[in-house]
C-alpha positions as CSV (number, residue, x, y, z in Angstrom):
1,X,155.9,95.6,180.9
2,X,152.6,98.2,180.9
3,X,149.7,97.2,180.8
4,X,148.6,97.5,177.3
5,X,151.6,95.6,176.2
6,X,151.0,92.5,178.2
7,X,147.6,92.6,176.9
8,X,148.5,92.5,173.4
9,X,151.0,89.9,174.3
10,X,148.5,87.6,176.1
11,X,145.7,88.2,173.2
12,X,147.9,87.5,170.8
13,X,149.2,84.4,171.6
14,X,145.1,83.4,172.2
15,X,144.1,84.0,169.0
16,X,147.4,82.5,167.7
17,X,146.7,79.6,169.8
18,X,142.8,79.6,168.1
19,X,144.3,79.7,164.5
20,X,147.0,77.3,165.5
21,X,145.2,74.1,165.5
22,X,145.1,70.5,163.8
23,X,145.8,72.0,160.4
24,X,148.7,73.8,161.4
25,X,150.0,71.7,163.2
26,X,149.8,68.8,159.9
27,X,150.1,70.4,156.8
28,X,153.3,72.1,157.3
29,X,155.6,68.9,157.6
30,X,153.9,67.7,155.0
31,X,154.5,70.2,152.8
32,X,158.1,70.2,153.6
33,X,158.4,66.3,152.7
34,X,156.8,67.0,149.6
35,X,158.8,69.8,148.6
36,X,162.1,69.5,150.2
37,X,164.8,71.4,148.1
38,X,162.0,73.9,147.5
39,X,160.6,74.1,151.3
40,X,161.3,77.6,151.2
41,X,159.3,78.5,148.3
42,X,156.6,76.5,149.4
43,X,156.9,77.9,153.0
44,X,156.1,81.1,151.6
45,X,153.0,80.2,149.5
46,X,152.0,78.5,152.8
47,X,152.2,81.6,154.7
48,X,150.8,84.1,152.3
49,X,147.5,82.3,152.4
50,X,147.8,81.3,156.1
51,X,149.4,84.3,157.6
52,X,148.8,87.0,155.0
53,X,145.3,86.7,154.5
54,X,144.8,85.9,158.2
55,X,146.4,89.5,158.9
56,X,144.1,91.2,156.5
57,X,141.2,89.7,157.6
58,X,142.4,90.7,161.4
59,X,142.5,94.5,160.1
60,X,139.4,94.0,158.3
61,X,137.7,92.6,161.5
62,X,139.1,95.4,163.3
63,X,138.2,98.3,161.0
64,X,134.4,96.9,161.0
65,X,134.5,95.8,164.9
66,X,130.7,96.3,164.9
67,X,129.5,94.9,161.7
68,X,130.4,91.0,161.2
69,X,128.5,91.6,157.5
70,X,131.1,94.7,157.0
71,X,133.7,92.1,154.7
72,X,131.3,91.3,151.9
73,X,128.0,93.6,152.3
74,X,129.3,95.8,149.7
75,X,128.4,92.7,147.1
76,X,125.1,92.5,149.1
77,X,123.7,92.2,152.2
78,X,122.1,89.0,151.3
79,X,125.5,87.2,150.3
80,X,127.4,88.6,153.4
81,X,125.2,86.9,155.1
82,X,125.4,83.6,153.0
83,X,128.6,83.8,152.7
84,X,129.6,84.4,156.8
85,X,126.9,81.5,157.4
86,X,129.3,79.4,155.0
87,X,132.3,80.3,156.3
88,X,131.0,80.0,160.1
89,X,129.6,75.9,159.0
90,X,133.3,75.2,157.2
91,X,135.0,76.8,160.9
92,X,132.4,74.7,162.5
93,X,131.1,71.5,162.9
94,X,131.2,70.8,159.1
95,X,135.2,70.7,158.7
96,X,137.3,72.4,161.3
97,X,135.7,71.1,164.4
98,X,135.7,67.3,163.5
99,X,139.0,67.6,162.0
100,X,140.7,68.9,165.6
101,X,139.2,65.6,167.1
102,X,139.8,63.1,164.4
103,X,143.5,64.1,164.3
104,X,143.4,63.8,168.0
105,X,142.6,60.5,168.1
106,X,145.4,59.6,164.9
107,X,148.3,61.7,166.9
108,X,147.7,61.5,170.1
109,X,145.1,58.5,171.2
110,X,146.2,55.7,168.9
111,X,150.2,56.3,169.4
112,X,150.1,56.2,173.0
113,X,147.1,54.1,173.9
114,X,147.3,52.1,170.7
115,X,144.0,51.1,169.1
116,X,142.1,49.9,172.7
117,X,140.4,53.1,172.7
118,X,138.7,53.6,169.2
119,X,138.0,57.1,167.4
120,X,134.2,57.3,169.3
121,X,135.2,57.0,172.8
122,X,137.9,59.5,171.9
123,X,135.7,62.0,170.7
124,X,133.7,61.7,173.4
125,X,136.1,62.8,175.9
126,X,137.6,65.6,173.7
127,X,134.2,67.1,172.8
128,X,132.7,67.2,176.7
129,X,136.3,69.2,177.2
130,X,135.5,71.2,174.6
131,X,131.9,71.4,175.4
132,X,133.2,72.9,179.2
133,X,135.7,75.6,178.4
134,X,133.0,76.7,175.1
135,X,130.1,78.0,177.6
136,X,131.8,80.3,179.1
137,X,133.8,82.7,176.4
138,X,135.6,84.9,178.4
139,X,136.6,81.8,181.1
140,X,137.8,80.5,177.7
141,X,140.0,82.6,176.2
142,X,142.2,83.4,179.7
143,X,142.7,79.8,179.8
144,X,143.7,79.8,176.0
145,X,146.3,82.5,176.3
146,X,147.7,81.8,179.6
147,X,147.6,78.6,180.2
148,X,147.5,76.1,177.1
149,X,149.6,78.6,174.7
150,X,153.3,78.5,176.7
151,X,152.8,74.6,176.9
152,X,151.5,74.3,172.5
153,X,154.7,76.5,172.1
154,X,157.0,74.6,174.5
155,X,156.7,71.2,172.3
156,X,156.6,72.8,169.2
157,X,160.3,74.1,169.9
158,X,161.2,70.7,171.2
159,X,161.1,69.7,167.8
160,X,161.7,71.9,165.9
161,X,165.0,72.6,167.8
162,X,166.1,69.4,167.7
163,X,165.5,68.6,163.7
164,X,168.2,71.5,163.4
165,X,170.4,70.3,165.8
166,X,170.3,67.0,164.6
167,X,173.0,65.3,161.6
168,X,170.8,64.4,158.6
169,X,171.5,64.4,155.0
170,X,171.0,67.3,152.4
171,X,167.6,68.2,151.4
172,X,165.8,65.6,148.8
173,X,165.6,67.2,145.1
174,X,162.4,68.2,144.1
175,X,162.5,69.5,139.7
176,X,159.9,70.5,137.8
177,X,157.6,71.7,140.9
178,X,155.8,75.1,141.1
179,X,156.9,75.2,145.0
180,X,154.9,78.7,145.6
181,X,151.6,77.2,144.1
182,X,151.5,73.8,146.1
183,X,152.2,75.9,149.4
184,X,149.4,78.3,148.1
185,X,147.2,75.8,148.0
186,X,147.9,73.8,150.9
187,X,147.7,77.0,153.4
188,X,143.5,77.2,152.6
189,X,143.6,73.6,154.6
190,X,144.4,76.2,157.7
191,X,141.4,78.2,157.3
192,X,142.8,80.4,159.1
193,X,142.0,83.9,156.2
194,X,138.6,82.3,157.0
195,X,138.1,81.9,160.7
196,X,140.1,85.2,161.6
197,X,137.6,87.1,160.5
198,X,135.1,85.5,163.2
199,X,137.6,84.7,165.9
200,X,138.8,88.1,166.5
201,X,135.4,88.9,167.7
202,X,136.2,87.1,171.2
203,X,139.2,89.5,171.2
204,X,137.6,92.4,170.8
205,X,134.8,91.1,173.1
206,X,138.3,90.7,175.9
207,X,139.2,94.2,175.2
208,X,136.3,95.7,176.2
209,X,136.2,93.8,179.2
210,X,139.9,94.7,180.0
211,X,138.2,98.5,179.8
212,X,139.0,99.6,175.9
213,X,136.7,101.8,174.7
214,X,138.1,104.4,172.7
215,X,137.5,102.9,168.6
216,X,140.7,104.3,168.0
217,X,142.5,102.5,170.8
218,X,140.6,99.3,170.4
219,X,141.6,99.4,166.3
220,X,145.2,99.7,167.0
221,X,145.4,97.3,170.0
222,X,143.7,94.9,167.2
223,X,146.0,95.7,164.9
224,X,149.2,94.7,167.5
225,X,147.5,91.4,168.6
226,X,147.1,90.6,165.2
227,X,150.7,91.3,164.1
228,X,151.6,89.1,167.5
229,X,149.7,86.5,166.5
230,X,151.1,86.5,162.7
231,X,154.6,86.5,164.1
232,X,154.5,83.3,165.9
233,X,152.2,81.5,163.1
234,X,154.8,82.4,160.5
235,X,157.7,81.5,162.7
236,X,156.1,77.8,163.7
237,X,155.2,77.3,159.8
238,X,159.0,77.7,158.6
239,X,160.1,75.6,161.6
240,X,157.5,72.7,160.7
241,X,158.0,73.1,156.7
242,X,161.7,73.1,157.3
243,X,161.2,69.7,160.1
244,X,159.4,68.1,157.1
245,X,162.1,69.1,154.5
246,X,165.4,67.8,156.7
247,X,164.1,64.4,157.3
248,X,162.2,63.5,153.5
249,X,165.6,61.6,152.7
250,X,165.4,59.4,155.9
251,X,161.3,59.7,156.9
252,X,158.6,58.0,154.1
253,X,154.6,58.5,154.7
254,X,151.1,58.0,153.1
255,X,149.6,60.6,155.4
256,X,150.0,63.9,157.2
257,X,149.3,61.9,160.3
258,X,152.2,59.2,159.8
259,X,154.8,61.4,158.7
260,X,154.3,63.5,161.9
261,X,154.4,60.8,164.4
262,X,157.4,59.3,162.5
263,X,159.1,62.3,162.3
264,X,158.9,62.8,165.7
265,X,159.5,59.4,166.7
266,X,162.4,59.6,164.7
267,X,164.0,62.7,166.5
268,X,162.7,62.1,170.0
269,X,162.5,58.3,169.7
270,X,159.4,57.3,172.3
271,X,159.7,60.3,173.8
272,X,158.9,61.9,170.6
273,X,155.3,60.2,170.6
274,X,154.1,61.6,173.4
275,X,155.2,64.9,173.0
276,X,153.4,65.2,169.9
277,X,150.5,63.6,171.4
278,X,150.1,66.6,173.6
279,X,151.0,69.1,172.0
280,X,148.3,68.4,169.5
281,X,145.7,67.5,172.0
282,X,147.0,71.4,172.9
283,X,146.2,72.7,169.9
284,X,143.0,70.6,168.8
285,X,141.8,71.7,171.9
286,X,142.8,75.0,172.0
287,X,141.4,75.5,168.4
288,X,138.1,73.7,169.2
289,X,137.5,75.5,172.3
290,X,137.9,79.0,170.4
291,X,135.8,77.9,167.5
292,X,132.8,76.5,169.2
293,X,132.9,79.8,171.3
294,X,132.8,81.9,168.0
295,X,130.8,79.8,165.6
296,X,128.3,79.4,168.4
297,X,127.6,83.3,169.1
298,X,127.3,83.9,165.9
299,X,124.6,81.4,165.0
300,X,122.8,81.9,167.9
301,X,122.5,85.8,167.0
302,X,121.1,84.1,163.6
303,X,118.7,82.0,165.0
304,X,118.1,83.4,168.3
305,X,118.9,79.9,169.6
306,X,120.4,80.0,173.2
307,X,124.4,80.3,173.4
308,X,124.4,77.2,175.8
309,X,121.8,75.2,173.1
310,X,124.0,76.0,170.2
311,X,127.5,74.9,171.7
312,X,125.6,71.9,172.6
313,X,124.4,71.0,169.0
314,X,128.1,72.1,167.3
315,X,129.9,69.7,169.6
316,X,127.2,67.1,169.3
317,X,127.2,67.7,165.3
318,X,131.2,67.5,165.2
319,X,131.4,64.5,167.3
320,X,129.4,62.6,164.5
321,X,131.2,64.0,161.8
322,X,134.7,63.2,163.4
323,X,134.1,59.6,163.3
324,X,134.7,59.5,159.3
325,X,138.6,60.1,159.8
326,X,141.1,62.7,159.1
327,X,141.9,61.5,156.2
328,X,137.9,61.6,155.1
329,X,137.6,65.0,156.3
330,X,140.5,66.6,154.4
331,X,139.1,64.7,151.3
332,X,135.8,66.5,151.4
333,X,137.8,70.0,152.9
334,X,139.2,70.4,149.4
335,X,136.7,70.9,147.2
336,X,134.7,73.1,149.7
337,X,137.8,75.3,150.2
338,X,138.4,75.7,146.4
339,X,135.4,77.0,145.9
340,X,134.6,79.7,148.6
341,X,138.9,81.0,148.7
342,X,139.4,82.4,146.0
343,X,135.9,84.8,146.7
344,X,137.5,85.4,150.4
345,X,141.2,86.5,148.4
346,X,139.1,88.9,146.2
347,X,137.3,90.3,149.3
348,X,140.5,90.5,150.9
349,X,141.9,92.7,148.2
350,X,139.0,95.0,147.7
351,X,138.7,95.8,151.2
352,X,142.0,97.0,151.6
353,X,141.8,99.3,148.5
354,X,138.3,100.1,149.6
355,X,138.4,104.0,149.8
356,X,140.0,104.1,146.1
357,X,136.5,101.8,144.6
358,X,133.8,104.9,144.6
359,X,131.6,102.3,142.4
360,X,130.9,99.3,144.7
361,X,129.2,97.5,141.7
362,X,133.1,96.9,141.4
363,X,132.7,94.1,144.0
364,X,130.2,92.4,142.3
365,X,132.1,92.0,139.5
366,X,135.1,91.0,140.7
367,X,133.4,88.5,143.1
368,X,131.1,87.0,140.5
369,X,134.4,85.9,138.5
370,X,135.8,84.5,141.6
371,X,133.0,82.9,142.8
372,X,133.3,80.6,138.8
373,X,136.9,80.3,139.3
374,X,136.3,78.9,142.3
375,X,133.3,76.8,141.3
376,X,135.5,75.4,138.0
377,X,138.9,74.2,140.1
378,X,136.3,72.8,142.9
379,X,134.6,70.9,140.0
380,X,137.7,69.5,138.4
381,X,138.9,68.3,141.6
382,X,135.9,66.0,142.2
383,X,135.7,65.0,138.9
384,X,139.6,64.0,138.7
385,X,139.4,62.1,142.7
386,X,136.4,59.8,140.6
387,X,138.2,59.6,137.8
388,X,135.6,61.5,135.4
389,X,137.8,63.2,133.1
390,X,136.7,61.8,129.9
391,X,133.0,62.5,131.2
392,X,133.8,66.2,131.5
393,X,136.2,66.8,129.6
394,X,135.1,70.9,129.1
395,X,135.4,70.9,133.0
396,X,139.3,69.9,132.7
397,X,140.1,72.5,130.2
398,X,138.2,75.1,131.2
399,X,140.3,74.5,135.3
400,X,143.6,73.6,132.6
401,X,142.9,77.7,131.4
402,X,142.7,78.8,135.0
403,X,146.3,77.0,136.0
404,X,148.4,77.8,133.0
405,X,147.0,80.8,130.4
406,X,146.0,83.0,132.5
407,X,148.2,85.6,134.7
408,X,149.1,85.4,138.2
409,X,148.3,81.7,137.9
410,X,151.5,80.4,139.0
411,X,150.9,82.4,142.0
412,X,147.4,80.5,142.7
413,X,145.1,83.8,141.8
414,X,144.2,83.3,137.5
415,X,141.0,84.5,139.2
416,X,142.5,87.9,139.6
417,X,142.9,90.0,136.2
418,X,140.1,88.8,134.9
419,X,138.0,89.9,138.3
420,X,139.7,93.2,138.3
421,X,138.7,93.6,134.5
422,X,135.0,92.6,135.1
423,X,134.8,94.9,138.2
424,X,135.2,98.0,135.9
425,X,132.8,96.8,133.7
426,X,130.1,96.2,136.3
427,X,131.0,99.8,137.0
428,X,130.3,101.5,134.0
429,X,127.5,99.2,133.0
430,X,126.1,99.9,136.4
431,X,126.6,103.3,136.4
432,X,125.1,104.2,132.8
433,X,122.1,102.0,133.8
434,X,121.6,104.2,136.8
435,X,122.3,107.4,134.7
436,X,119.1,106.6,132.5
């Protein structure tokens, strides 16, 4: 194997390592139970937003190596950076941090210690880990690739091998589901469209150490990892969907969390326990690690805080916010995640048509009506979980609009007509303002 191919190999299975963490590792099973006869519908709404977008955002990153502001200055300077500061605190120790050591502690602590160790103790332990590998990046991401990766991937096989293997009965019907949608939805849990974007900057920080210079050689050695990394992400998403699928006759669960460790249990008997246990203290750990390093550069840059200061504060931040629970932290993930997506998708789309958009007033536009499709489903998601409806009523019919009148809304983008439409008139408006 030359040398530039073992270093796309062992880059991409880092930053697929990175992206595969605690939410990849849950939500696909889940899904699977849920949607059984349909898994492979919903399988593929899971991966468009969790692989798809990831892979855009991965070219993106790489076309704009030197400008982390490059995916959303065309809107404005101003709200790249508000927005990258958003999406940096939802990566960080707002929601993806805590989440990697509260599932920890539900998968891996309580099934094999039981509850003698409680959730604080445990995230303790798991952030001074994290904490160790985080202050030195580079140290950090050859221990990702080579060492963590082969073992995450190991278990994962183990069983997903074994729920094919294994007798069950046919897959539980599912009617009058929009299978594509629910996956759609679920695959923002992953965050993955939104941490790529940052993440890839340790990559391109480890090719420049590995002596790529050359922008061209650098874009298309991106480009590779990325597709790497894609590759094994889809592949471990239809073998977890498909897990979750098989058993939803025979396994019944309240949470992510259970189903997994019964699931497991189920085809591994005790066995089964602790080989989930580590393989998602693997890939909490692996995911934590890669975040702090990222989220940590980037808001030192900002605040011209110390590297070493800010991992500190991020792992001291998340510990505290890991102690409400998984189940807590997905609960406030979702409206967050609502309302920032559907602006990423948008930017997403623009920035691959990019050179075909000569009026960039297009982008604000198109993001504005994003941004209130966003705002609107985020709204009506809180107000339903209180059980507000009659309180805002306008709320529930305007989000009702977005999920059934409007096109492309069965796919999870009503946003994206309508944005399209606006971005034209932005640029005219714009332009015939600028022409007087």
């Amino acid at each position: 194997m030359s040398k530039k191919s073992k270093d796309v190999m062992v880059l991409g299975f880092a930053l697929f390592s990175m992206l595969f963490g605690a939410g990849n590792l849950i939500f696909p099973p889940f899904l699977g139970s849920m949607t059984s006869s349909g898994w492979l519908f919903s399988s593929a709404g899971f991966i468009t937003t969790g692989v798809g977008l990831t892979i855009i955002g991965i070219v993106i990153s790489a076309k704009n190596s030197e400008n982390i502001y490059g995916f959303g200055e065309k809107v404005g300077v101003r709200f790249a950076k508000i927005l990258s500061l958003v999406c940096m605190l939802s990566i960080g120790p707002l929601l993806a941090i805590p989440r990697t050591a509260a599932t920890t502690y539900e998968i891996t602590v309580v099934p094999i210690f039981g509850n003698n160790v409680n959730i604080i103790i445990s995230s303790l332990v798991f952030f001074a880990i994290t904490l160790y590998f985080s202050l030195n990046e580079s140290k950090a991401i050859e221990v990702i690739g080579k060492i963590l990766t082969p073992a995450l991937l190991f278990m994962m096989c183990l069983i997903i091998v074994k729920a094919i293997i294994t007798p069950m009965d046919g897959f539980k019907t599912v009617e009058n589901t929009n299978f594509f949608l629910l996956g759609f939805n679920e695959g923002y849990q992953t965050m993955d469209a939104m941490a790529s974007m940052f993440l890839f900057t340790l990559v391109i920080q480890s090719l420049k150490e590995r002596g790529y210079t050359s922008k061209n050689e650098m874009f298309k050695m991106s480009i590779n990892t990325g597709i790497v990394a894609g590759v094994a992400l889809s592949l471990i998403y239809l073998g977890l969907c498909y897990v979750g699928a098989k058993t939803s006759n025979i396994i019944a669960a309240d949470s992510r969390a259970e189903l997994l460790i019964k699931t497991t249990k189920f085809l591994w008997g005790d066995f089964g326990a602790y080989a989930l246990g580590i393989a998602m203290l693997l890939a909490c750990l692996t995911t934590s690690i890669g975040l702090t390093c990222t989220v940590g550069g980037y808001l030192a840059d900002v605040t011209k805080i110390s590297y070493k200061l800010m991992c500190i504060s991020i792992c001291v931040f998340s510990f505290f916010a890991s102690v409400i629970g998984l189940d807590g932290i997905i609960s406030v993930s979702y409206p967050i995640l609502i309302a920032v997506y559907p602006m990423i998708i948008i930017l997403l789309i623009l920035n691959v048509f990019d050179r075909f958009i000569s009026n960039k007033n297009f982008y604000k536009g198109a993001v504005l009506v994003a941004f209130l499709s966003g705002l609107i489903q985020s709204l009506a998601r809180i107000v339903t979980s209180l059980n507000m409806k009659e309180n805002f009523a306008i709320i529930i019919s305007l989000d009702d609009m977005l999920k059934k009148a409007l096109p492309f809304s069965s796919l999870g983008m009503p946003y994206l007509i309508p944005a399209i439409i606006v971005g034209f008139v932005f640029s005219i408006v714009k332009k015939e303002k600028n022409n007087q």
